[in-house]
C-alpha positions, 0 to 999 in steps of 0.5 A: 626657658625661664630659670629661677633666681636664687639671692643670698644675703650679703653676708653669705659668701663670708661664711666657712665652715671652721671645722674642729675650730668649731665650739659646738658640732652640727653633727651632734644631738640631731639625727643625721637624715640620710636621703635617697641618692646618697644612700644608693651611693653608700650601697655601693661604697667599696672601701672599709668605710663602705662597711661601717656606713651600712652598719650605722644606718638605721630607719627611725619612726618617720621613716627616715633612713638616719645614722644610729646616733652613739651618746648623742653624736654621728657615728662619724665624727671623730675625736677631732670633731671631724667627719671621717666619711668626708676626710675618706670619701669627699664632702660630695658623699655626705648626706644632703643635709650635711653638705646643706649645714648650716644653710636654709632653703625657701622655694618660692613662685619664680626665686629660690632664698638661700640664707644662714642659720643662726644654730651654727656659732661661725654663721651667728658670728657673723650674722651678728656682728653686721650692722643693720641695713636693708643692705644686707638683704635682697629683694627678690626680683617677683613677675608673677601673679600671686598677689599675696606673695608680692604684697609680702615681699613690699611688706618685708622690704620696708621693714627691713628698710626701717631707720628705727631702734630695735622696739621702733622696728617691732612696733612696725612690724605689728603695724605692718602684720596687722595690715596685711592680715586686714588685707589677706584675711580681713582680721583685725589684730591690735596695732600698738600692741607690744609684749608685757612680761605676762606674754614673754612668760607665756611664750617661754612656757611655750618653748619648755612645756610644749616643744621638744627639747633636745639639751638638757641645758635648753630647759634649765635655761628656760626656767631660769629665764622664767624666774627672772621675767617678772616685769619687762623694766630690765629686760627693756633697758637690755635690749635699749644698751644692745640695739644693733645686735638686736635689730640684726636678730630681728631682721634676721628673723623677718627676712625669714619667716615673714614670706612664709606667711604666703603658705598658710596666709597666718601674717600676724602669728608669724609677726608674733613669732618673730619679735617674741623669738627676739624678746627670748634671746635677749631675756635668756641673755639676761637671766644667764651667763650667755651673749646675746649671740649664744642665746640666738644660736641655742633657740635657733638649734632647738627651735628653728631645725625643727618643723614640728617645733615651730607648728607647735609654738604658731599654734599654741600662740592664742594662749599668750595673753593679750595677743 
């Protein structure tokens, strides 16, 4: 019997929850999707807890069984920033998302990817404060017979291998999105192609008219991002001053989505997605008080957590100019 390899990124295993030490709270703003196993165990909780689990749990207009959000918080996470169902019940009775927080799954043919989310601040702290390196990555061990999948994962592996500074990796990664959508698709998509401020606006406009946005801080700072992308010249030299972190949220981004093209065959949007993604951070981190750090974790948690977000913004990306 063959089992399916699971590879995590070297920084994984220096990850943990800090808990209430925490400056945010992955148990506010999101609905907390209960699933299926877990919920048949909470019909069967006997304890006072039992009661107060059932009486909070609502089906929203997906048809998800979810907590009943109170001021935009779970029910059960407590003045200390606590969950009250794991200090009572143990973490093995929370909801599968909850217990998976703040960790990304992809299935592909033959492995399993495990990484993290930028959209928690200890994992973005982490992630971030590596330096880059193709080292910091695996490349999965791939037997099968999808050729565009192992086309994709030599693909991802150069570029995350790329000895560049941080536009040096962009401009290989259009190159090498370019190619591969020539070869998968036979599209031909422009080589030297490099976001202008028109086309940072553009996806901007994406993120704040079209995505749903879940803090009312997300959208005063788009507009102020917006306000400030009227040429790319400070934008640039803030990006030159901070490469590293940069490269690190590039990578980051490549090692997660550029695979997923593999799906849908659409490289070079994905590609698209990617360093327009960076480009947000950094102008974000410009035109606010925010780190580059926070601005990576407040996209990821509107953006990445988010399915429906990231169709909209892969099909709304023909309206950006010169792309």
């Amino acid at each position: 019997m063959e089992f399916m390899k699971t590879y995590y990124p070297c920084y994984y295993y220096k990850f943990k929850c800090i808990a209430d030490k925490c400056p945010d709270s992955c148990c506010k703003a999101w609905e907390i999707v209960i699933d299926d196993e877990t919920y048949d165990r909470y019909l069967d909780v006997k304890a006072v807890i039992g009661d107060r689990i059932r009486k909070n749990i609502i089906t929203d207009e997906d048809g998800d069984r979810c907590f009943k959000l109170s001021d935009g918080r779970c029910p059960f996470l407590n003045e200390k920033g606590l969950c009250d169902i794991h200090i009572e019940l143990g973490e093995e009775l929370t909801s599968k998302i909850c217990r998976d927080h703040p960790r990304f799954i992809e299935e592909y043919d033959g492995f399993t990817e495990i990484s993290l989310s930028l959209s928690c601040p200890e994992a973005a702290r982490i992630i971030l404060s590596e330096n880059p390196s193709d080292k910091l990555y695996p490349v999965p061990e791939y037997s099968g017979d999808d050729d565009v999948l192992e086309l994709l994962i030599d693909s991802r592996k150069k570029l995350l291998s790329l000895e560049k500074d941080f536009f040096g990796c962009v401009a290989e990664l259009f190159e090498k999105a370019a190619n591969d959508e020539e070869e998968i698709n036979q599209c031909f998509f422009d080589r030297g192609y490099m976001p202008s401020a028109d086309s940072i606006r553009s996806y901007i406009k994406i993120l704040r008219d079209k995505c749903e946005i879940l803090a009312p801080r997300w959208k005063k700072t788009l507009n102020k991002a917006l306000d400030s992308a009227e040429s790319t010249d400070g934008l640039y030299s803030y990006i030159r001053n901070n490469d590293d972190i940069m490269k690190n949220i590039l990578n980051y981004y490549i090692y997660r989505y550029y695979l997923k093209a593999v799906n849908d065959l659409d490289v070079y949007p994905r590609a698209l997605f990617i360093a327009f993604s960076a480009f947000s951070f950094a102008l974000i981190s410009l035109s606010s008080d925010y780190p580059l750090e926070e601005a990576a974790r407040l996209y990821s948690k509107e953006i990445e957590h988010s399915t429906d977000n990231a169709d909209i913004i892969l099909e709304s990306l023909n309206e950006i100019p010169e792309v």
